[in-house]
PAMAR-774223 format. One record per residue (C-alpha): residue number from 1; x negated, y, z. Coordinates in steps of 0.001 Angstrom, whole numbers, plus 500000, padded with zeros to 6 digits. Each point is the difference from the previous one (the first is absolute). Example, Ala and Ser with C-alpha at 12.3 -4.5 7.8 and 13.67 -1.06 7.14 Angstrom:
- torlum xx yy zz
- 1 487700 495500 507800 $
- 2 498630 503440 499340 $
//
This chain:
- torlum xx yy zz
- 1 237174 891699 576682 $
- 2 501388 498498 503289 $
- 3 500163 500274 504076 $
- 4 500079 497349 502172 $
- 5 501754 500893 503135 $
- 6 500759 497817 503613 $
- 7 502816 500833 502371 $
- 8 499634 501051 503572 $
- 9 502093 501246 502953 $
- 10 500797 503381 498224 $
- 11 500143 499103 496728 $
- 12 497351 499257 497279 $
- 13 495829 500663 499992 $
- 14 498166 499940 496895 $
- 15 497983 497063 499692 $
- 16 498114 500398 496564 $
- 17 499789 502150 496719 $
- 18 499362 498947 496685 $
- 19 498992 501950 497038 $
- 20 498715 499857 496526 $
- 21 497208 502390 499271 $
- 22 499202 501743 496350 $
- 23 498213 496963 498705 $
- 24 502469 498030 501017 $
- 25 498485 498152 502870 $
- 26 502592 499321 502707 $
- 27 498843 500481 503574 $
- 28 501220 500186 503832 $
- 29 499303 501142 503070 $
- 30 502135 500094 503646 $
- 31 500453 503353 501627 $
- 32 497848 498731 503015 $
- 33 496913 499506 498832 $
- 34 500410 501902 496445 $
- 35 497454 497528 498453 $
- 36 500957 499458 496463 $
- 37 499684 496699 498828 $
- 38 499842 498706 496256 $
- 39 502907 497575 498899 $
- 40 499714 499554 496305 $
- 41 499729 501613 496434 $
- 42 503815 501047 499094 $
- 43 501297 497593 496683 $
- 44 500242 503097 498245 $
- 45 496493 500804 500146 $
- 46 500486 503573 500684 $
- 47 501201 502251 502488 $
- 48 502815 502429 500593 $
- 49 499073 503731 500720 $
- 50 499318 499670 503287 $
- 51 503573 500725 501099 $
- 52 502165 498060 498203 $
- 53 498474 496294 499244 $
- 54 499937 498831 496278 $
- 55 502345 497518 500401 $
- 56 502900 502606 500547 $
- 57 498528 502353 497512 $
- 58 500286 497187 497082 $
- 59 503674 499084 501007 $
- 60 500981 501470 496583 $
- 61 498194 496651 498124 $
- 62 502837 498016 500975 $
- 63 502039 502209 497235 $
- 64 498292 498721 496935 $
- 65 501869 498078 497997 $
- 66 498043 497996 497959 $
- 67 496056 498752 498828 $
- 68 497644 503155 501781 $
- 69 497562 501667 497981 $
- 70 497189 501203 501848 $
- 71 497862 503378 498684 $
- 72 497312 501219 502683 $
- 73 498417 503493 499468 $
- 74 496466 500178 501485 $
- 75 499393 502817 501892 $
- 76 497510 502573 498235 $
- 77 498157 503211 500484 $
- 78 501546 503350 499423 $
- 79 498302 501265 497318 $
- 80 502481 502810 498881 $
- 81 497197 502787 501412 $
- 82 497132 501173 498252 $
- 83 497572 500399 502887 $
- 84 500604 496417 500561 $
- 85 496210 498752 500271 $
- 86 499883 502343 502433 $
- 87 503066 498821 501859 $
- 88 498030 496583 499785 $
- 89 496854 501020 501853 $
- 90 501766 501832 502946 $
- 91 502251 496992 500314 $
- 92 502810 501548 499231 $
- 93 501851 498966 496396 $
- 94 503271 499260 500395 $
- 95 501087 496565 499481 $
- 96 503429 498880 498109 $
- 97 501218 497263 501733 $
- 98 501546 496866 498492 $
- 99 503472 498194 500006 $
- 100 501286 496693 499248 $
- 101 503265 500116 497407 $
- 102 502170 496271 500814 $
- 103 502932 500497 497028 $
- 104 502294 497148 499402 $
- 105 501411 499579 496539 $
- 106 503358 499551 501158 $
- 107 503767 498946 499200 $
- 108 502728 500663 498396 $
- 109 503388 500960 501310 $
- 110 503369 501714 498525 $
- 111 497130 500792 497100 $
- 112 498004 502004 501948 $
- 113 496591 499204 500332 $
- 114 498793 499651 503822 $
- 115 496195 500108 500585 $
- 116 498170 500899 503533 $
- 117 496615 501920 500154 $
- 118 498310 500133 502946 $
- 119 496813 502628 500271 $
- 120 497378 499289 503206 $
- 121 498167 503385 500115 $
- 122 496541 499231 501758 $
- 123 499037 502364 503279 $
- 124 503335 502339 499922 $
- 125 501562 499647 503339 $
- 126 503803 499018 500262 $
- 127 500916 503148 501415 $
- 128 497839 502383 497452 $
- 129 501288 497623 496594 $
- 130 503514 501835 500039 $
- 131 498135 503513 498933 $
- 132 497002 498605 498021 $
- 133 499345 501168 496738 $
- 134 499357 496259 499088 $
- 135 503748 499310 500828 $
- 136 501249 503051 498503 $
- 137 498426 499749 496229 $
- 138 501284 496144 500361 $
- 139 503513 500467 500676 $
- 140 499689 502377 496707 $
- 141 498579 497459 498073 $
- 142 502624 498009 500568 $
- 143 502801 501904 499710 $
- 144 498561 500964 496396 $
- 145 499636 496369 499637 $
- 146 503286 498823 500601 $
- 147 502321 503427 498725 $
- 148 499623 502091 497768 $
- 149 499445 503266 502897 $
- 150 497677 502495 499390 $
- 151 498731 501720 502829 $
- 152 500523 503617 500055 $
- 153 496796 502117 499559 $
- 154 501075 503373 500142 $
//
């Protein structure tokens, strides 16, 4: 989230680090000692993905144009296998994580109706979203939404 650095003779020496950690507790710590040391729970209430804090990875709510509906999609077990109370007792069924849908219902302008959605996928990393299948099937969906495109099966 944020250095803090102090001048000296040649220039400038770290001084202290803060960060915001998944569940969005914000901490620091000073290169000297390396202790980490708890500030406070971020206003968000959540965390970024451990690289990038949340509040840079929301930036895109200050788009929406008007009254924010909010849809959140628990995050569920996989259950698209057939061995899957088997999966269960070795531990290892799949889960299908959630995400939180903010769409605003928008203006009006030249006639054109202006809306923004914003989609919060749970536990996909900032760098991994761009080629998730998640992302993917929704840009589809709303392309169809919005056109009239098909998307070319053959």
């Amino acid at each position: 989230v944020g250095y803090h650095f102090r001048t000296t003779d040649t220039g400038f020496r770290l001084r202290r680090e803060i960060w915001e950690e998944r569940n969005g507790e914000m901490y620091s710590a000073t290169p000297l000692l390396g202790r980490k040391e708890y500030l406070r729970q971020s206003i968000y209430r959540k965390g970024g993905d451990g690289t990038v804090p949340y509040t840079s990875l929301s930036w895109s709510h200050t788009w929406h144009l008007g009254p924010v509906e909010i849809t959140e999609v628990a995050t569920r077990l996989d259950g698209s296998s057939r061995i899957g109370g088997f999966l269960d007792m070795i531990g290892m069924r799949g889960l299908i994580y959630g995400e939180n849908v903010f769409q605003s219902s928008g203006s009006t302008h030249d006639g054109k109706e202006l809306f923004t959605k914003v989609v919060e996928f749970q536990h996909i990393n900032h760098r991994d979203i761009i080629r998730h299948q998640k992302l993917r099937a929704l840009i589809v969906s709303e392309l169809i939404n919005i056109t009239n495109w098909q998307p070319n099966t053959s």
